[in-house]
N, C-alpha and C positions, 0 to 999 in steps of 0.2 A: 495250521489247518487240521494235522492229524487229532491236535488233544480237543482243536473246539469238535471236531466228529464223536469224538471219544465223549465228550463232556453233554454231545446232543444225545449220543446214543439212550444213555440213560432216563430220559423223559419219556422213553414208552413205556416206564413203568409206573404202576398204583402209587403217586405219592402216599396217599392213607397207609395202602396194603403193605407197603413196604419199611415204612416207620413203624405202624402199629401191629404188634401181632396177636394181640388180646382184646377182642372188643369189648370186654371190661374196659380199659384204658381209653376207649374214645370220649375227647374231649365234649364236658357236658356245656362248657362256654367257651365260646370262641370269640376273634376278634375280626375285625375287616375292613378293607381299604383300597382305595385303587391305586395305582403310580401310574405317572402320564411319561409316555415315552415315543419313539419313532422308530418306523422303517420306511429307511430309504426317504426320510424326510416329511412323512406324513404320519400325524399324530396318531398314536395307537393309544389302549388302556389294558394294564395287568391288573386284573380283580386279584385282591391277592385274600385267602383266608389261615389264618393262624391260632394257635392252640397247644397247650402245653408248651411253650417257649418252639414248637416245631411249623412249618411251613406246612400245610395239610392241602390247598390247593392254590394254583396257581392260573390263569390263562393269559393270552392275548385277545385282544377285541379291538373293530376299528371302533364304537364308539361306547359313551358311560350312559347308554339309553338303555331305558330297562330289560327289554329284550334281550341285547349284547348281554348286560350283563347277569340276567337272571341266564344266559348259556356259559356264559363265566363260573359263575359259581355254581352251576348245576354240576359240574365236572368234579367237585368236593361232594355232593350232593350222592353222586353216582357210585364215587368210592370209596363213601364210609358206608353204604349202605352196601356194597358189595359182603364188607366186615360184617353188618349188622342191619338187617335187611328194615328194621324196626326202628332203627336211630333217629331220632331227628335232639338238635345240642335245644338246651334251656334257654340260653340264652343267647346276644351276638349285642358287639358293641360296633357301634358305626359313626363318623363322622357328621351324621344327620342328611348325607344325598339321599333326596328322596327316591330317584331310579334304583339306589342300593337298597334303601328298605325294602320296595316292592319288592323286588324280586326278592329278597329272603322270605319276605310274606308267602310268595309266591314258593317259594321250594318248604320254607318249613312254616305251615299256618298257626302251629301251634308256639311256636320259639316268642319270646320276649324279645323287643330290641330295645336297645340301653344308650340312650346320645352319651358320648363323649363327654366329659365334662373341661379334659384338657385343652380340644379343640375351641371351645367356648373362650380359655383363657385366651388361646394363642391369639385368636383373633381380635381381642383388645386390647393385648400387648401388642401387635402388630401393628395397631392404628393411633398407638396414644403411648409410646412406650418411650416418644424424644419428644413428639409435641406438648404432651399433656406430664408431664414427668410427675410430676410432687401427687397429683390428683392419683393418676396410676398405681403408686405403691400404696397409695390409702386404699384402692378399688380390689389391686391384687390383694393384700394382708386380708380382708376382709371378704375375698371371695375363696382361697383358701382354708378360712376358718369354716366357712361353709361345707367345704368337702372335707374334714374334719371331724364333722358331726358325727356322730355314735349311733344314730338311731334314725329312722323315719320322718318321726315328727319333729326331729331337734333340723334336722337338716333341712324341713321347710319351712321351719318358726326362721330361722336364719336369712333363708335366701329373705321371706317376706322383710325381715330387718333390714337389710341390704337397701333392696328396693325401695322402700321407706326412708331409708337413710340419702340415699342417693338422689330422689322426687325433692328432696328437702333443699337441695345445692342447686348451684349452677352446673351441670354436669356435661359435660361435652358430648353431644350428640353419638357420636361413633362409643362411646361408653354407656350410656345410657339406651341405645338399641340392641344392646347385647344384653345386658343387665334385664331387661324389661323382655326377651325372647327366653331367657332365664326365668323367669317368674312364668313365664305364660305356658312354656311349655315343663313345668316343674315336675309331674309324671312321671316323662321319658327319663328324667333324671334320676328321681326319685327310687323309683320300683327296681333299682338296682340291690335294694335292700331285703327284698323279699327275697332277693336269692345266694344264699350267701357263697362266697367264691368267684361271683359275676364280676366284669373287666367294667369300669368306673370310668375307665381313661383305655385310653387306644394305646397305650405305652410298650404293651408286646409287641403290637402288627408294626409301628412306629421304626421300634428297633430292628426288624427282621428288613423292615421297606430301606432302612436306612445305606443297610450293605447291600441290598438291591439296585440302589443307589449308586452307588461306589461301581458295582462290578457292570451297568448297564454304560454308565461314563468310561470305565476303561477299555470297554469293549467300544465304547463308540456308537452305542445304541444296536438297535439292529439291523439286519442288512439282507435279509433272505426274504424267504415268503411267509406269510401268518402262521402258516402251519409249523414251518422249520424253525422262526421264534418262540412260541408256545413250546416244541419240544425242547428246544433248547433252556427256556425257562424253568421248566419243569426238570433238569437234568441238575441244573444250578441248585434250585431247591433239594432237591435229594440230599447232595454233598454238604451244604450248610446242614441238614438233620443230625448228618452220619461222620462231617468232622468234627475231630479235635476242638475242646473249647481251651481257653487260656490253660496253663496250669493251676493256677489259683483257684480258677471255677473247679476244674477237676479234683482236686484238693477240698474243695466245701463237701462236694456229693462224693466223697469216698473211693474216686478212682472211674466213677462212673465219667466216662470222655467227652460223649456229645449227646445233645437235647433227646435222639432218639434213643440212645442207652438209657439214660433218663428217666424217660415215658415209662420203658418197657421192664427193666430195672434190670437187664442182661444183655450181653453180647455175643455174638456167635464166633469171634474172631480177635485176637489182638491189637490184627492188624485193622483201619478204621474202611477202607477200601474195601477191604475181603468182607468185612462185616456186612457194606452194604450189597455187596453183591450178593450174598447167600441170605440178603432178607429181601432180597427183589426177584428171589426165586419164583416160578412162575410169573414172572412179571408182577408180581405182587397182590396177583387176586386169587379169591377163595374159591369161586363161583366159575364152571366151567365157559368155556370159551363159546363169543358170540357165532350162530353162526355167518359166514360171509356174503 
């Protein structure tokens, strides 16, 4: 009880303010996704948003309706603009829920959103990947080479080949409704190109959700009230920014330790604790305190 207090405590700070301390550095694309989880046995959702390999926000919400979740991720919304009162990121890639676009519509009008293109795969692999085997790895090799493509126009002369190639077969319905939601919605895919550095695939948020994963299962999910989950989330996030990565990663970036050293290209401490606590100084915002 004492280290999960300890571990809650820290979620009343500025996930942003605290990671980033140069709004130069704020992330120009980010990524985003929810995790479906429980308290006390009824289904909650973690909007989660991420960027430069760091966890930048995080909430609890009872549902993935737009509302919920455009107050989801207003709370990233609120503390990069605390940093940089003018921010809004270029881009956000999304799994395609349309409650998640809105509301990024909704907080940043001007932001590009970029479908997933990974999401696309998994979910023909998921439906054709024992049933339809031999058909499958002709569908994956070939949708692959699709993303691939070098350019713009090469990437949609492709998909149109595909398509084409695929109308031509017998193709098994759960394949050829993805392939053909591919062609129709080609754009949202596409215009990942005009910006270049933009997230193609959800493969960051993915990996950050993954150990989200792990640490909500050994905790048993959650067990308090919405609010004292959110902070607690947001506590966990912190710690993933501010620990220790493998040593081998350490070793690629020069000693640099964890994602938020990373970001920032300094640390204020040896030690990886001490670091975060003297970057969550004022609780991590710029901007004088609200009043109560």
């Amino acid at each position: 009880m004492y280290w999960y207090r300890m571990e809650t405590s820290l979620g009343k700070n500025s996930l942003i303010g605290t990671s980033i301390k140069n709004p130069e550095y704020l992330p120009q694309h980010i990524s985003a996704d929810e995790k479906h989880s429980r308290i006390k046995g009824e289904k909650v959702y973690v909007p989660c948003t991420v960027g430069n390999d760091c966890i930048l926000g995080v909430a609890v919400k009872k549902s993935a309706g737009q509302q919920d979740l455009e107050a989801g991720y207003g709370v990233f919304k609120k503390e990069a603009q605390d940093l940089n009162p003018t921010y809004s990121p270029q881009t956000c890639n999304t799994d395609g829920w349309m409650p998640t676009m809105n509301a990024f519509k909704s907080l940043f009008p001007a932001m590009v959103l970029i479908s997933c293109f990974l999401h696309l795969y998994i979910s023909i692999r998921d439906r054709s990947r024992k049933k339809f085997k031999d058909i499958f790895r002709l569908v994956s090799d070939k949708l692959w080479s699709c993303y691939q493509a070098k350019s713009k126009a090469s990437f949609a002369q492709r998909v149109r080949r595909l398509h084409e190639w695929a109308s031509c077969r017998e193709m098994p319905s759960v394949i050829m409704t993805k392939l053909e939601k591919l062609r129709n919605n080609l754009p949202s895919f596409s215009i990942a190109y005009n910006h270049p550095g933009a997230h193609r695939t959800s493969n960051m948020v993915d990996r950050l959700m993954q150990r989200l994963d792990r640490y909500l299962f050994c905790t048993q999910y959650f067990h308090g009230s919405l609010e004292t989950a959110e902070q607690g989330i947001r506590g966990w996030a912190l710690i993933q920014n501010f620990a220790p990565s493998n040593p081998r990663t350490v070793a690629k970036y020069h000693g640099l330790q964890s994602p938020a050293e990373r970001l920032n290209g300094f640390r204020y401490h040896e030690n990886w604790l001490q670091n975060l606590l003297i970057s969550a100084s004022l609780g991590g915002f710029r901007g004088p305190p609200q009043n109560p």
